[in-house]
C-alpha positions in Angstrom: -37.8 -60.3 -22.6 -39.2 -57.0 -22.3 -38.8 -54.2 -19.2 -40.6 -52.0 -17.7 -39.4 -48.6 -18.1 -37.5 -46.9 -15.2 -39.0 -43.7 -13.8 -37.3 -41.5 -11.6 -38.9 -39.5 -9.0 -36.8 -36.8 -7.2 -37.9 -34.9 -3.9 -37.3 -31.2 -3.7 -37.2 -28.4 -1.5 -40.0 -25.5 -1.2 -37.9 -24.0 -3.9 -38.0 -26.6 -6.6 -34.3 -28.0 -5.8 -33.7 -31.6 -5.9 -32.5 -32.4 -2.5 -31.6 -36.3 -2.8 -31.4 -39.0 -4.9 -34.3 -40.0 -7.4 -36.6 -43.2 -6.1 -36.8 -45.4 -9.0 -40.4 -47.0 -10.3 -40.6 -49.0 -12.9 -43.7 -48.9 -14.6 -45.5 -49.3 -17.9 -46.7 -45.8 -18.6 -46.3 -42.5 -17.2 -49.9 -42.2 -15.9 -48.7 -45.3 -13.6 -45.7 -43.9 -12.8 -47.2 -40.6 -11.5 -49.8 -43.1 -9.5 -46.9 -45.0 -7.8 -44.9 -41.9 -7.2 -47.9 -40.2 -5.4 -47.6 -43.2 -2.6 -44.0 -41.9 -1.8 -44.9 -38.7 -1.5 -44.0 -37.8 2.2 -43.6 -34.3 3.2 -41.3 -32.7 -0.2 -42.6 -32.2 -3.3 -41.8 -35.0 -6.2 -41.1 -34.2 -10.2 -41.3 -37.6 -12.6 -38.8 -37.9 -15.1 -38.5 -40.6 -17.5 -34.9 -40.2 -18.8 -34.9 -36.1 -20.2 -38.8 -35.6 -19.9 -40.7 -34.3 -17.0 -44.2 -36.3 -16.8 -45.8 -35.0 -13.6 -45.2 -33.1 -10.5 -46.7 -33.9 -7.5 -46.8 -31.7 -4.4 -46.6 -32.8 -1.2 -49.4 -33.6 1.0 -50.3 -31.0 3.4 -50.7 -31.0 6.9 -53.6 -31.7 8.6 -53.1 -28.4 11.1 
């Protein structure tokens, strides 16, 4: 039986600090990882690991102001 590979994606501060524990998403590629990890995006910057290597970094959403 086969699994998905585990992605981690961890929030950060405005200076590029993880502040909290990775959110874990399982996915098949890391082009679907960064497209789940955009969804939890909510006011901190995100980086995507998948175990040593960074595949994306995604900046958080801005405020409508």
């Amino acid at each position: 039986m086969d699994r998905m590979p585990n992605y981690r994606a961890f929030p950060l501060d405005t200076r590029g600090h993880v502040v909290a524990p990775p959110r874990i998403i399982e996915a098949e590629t890391a082009a679907q990882a960064i497209a789940r990890a955009m969804q939890l995006v909510d006011g901190r910057d995100l980086e995507v690991w998948d175990a040593i290597r960074r595949v994306g970094l995604i900046r958080r959403r801005s405020c409508p102001h």
